[in-house]
C-alpha positions in Angstrom: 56.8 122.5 123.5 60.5 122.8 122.5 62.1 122.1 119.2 66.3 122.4 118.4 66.9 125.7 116.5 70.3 124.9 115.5 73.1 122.4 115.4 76.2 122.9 114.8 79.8 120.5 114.7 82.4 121.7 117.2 85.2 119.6 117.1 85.0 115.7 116.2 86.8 113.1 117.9 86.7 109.9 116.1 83.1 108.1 115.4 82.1 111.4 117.9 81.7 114.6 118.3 81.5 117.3 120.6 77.9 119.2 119.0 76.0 122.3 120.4 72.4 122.2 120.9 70.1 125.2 121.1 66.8 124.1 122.5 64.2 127.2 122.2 60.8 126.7 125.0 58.3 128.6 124.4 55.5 128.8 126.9 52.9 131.6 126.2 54.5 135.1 125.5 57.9 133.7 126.9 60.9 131.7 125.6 64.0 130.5 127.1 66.9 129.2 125.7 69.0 126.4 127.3 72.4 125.5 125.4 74.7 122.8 126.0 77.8 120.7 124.7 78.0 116.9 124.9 80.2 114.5 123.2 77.4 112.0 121.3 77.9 110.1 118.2 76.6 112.3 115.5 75.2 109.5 113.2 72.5 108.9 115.3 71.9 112.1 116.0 71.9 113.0 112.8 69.3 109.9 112.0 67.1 110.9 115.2 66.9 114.7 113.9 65.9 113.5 110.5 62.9 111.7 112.1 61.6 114.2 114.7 61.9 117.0 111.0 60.2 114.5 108.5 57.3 112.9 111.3 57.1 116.4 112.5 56.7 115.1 115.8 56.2 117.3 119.0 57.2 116.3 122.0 57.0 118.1 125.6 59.4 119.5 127.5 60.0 117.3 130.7 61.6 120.2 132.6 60.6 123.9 134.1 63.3 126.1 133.0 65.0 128.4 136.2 67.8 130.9 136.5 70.3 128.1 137.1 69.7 126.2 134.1 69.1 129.3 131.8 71.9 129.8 129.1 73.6 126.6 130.5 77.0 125.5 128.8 77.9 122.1 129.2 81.6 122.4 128.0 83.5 118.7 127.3 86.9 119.1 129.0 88.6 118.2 125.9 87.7 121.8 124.4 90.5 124.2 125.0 91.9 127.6 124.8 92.9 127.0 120.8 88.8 126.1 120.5 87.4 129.1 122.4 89.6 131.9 121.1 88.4 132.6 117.7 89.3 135.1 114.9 85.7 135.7 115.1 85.8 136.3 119.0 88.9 138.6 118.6 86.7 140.7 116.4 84.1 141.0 117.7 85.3 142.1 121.1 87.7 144.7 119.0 84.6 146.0 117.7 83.3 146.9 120.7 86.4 148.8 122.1 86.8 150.3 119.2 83.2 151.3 119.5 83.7 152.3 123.4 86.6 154.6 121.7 84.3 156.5 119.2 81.5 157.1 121.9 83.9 158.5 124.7 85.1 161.0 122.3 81.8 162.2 120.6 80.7 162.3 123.9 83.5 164.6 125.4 82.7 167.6 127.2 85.5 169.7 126.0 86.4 168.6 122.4 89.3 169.7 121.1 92.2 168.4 118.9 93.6 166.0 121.6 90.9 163.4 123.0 90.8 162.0 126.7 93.1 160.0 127.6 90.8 156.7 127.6 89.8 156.9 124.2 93.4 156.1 123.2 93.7 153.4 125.6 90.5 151.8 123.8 91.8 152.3 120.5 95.0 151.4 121.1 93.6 147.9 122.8 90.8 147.7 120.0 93.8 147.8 117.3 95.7 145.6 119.3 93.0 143.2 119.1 92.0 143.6 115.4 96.3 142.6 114.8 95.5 139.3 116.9 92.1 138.3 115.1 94.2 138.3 111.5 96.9 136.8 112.9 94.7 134.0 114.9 93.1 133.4 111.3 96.5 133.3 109.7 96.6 130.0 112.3 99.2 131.7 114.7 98.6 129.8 118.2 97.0 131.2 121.2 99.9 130.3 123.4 102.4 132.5 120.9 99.6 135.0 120.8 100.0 135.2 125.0 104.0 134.4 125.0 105.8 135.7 121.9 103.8 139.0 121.1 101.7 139.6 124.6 100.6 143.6 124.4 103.7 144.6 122.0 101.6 146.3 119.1 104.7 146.6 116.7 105.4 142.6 117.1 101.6 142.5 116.2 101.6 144.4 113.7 105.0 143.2 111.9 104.3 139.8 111.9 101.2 140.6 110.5 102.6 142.1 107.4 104.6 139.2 107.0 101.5 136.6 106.6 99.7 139.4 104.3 98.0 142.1 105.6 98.9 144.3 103.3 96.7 142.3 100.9 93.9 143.3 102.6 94.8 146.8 104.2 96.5 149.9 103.1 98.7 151.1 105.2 98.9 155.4 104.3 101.8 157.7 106.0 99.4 158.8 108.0 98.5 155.3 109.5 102.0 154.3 110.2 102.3 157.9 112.3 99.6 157.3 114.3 100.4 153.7 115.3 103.9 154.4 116.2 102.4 157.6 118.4 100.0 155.4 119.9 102.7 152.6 120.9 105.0 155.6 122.4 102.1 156.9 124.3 101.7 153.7 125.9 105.1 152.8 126.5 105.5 151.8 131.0 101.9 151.7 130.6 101.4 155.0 129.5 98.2 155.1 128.2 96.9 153.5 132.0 99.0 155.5 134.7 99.7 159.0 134.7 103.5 159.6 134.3 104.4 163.3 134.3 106.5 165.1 131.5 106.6 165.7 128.0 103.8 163.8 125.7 103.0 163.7 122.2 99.6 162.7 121.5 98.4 162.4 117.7 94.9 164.0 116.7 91.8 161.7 116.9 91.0 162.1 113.3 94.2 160.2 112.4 93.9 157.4 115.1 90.0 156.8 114.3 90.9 156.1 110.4 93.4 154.1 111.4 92.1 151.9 113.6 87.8 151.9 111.7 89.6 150.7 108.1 92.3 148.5 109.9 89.1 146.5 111.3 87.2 147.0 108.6 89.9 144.7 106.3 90.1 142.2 109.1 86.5 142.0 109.6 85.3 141.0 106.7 88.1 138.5 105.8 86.9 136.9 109.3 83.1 136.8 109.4 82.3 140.0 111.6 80.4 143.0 111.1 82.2 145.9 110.9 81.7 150.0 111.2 80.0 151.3 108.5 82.3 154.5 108.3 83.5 155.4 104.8 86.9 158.0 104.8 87.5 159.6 101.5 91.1 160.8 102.3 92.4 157.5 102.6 90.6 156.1 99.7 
């Protein structure tokens, strides 16, 4: 038997729209999921739902699920990059590099002051991606997200200010230090191939702050979970 867990509205096109369909099988102990995305006409849809909730009817599933059909998405060509990158997306995937950060460095064989070299690289990416998720909610396209500020943290972070960041996030001395440390640490690609001389790298305990509360703010004005990480200094 199969029933449809969830539906929810992606994007309408006139007496359509495109709709995504989670359809749970279960069959003894196991359950498979098949999704999809089709372009239908959500009236009678809607109408056909209502009658399969209130008859309660069951009805079998015609098909045997396999690898290849498992997790299927169906995507309607008219869907593009402005639909599937999200605030929500940005976030979450700044989570988990901010994340990747704190678990390098916990995990370091020889702590010190200075951190490995990676775990700036992750922050520096997981803050840069944090700066994009406001400024994707603030409605800023994907294209100028890709051509006007690219991997240029202080263009991130400025125009970010301007549409009212600092609404939702603090910005101490401290934070300001360790972002412009971080963007000269990375300048020529620092922060991904060696280049020999002179390098100042800011302790983890100010970079960490920074870049837990930054998404913290921008978190929960988009809909993502956060880190629950409380620092006192800074409060």
């Amino acid at each position: 038997r199969r029933h449809i867990s969830r539906l929810c509205r992606c994007k309408r096109y006139g007496q359509k729209s495109i709709v995504k369909i989670e359809i749970h099988r279960h069959d003894g102990c196991r359950g498979y999921l098949i999704q999809g995305a089709a372009l239908v006409n959500l009236d009678l849809l809607n109408r056909a739902l209502i009658e399969i909730i209130s008859k309660k009817i069951a009805f079998k599933a015609s098909f045997q699920p396999n690898i290849s059909n498992i997790q299927q998405v169906v995507m309607n060509t008219q869907i593009t990059d402005e639909d599937r990158t999200t605030a929500i997306g940005l976030a979450r995937y700044a989570y988990d590099y901010l994340n990747a950060a704190m678990v390098v460095e916990t995990h370091d064989p020889t702590p010190s002051h200075i951190s490995p070299v990676p775990v700036y690289f992750l922050a520096l990416h997981g803050i840069e991606l944090t700066l994009k998720a406001f400024l994707r909610y603030k409605g800023v396209s994907v294209k100028d997200l890709v051509n006007k500020f690219g991997h240029d943290l202080h263009a991130c972070y400025r125009k970010a200010k301007e549409l009212g960041l600092n609404d939702v996030f603090e910005e101490s001395r401290v934070d300001a230090d360790a972002m412009r440390m971080l963007v000269r640490l990375n300048d020529q690609q620092g922060l991904r191939y060696i280049k020999t001389g002179m390098k100042h790298f800011p302790m983890w305990s100010i970079v960490e702050p920074l870049a837990v509360r930054l998404h913290q703010a921008v978190a929960l004005l988009v809909g993502f979970k956060s880190f629950d990480k409380y620092y006192p200094c800074y409060q």
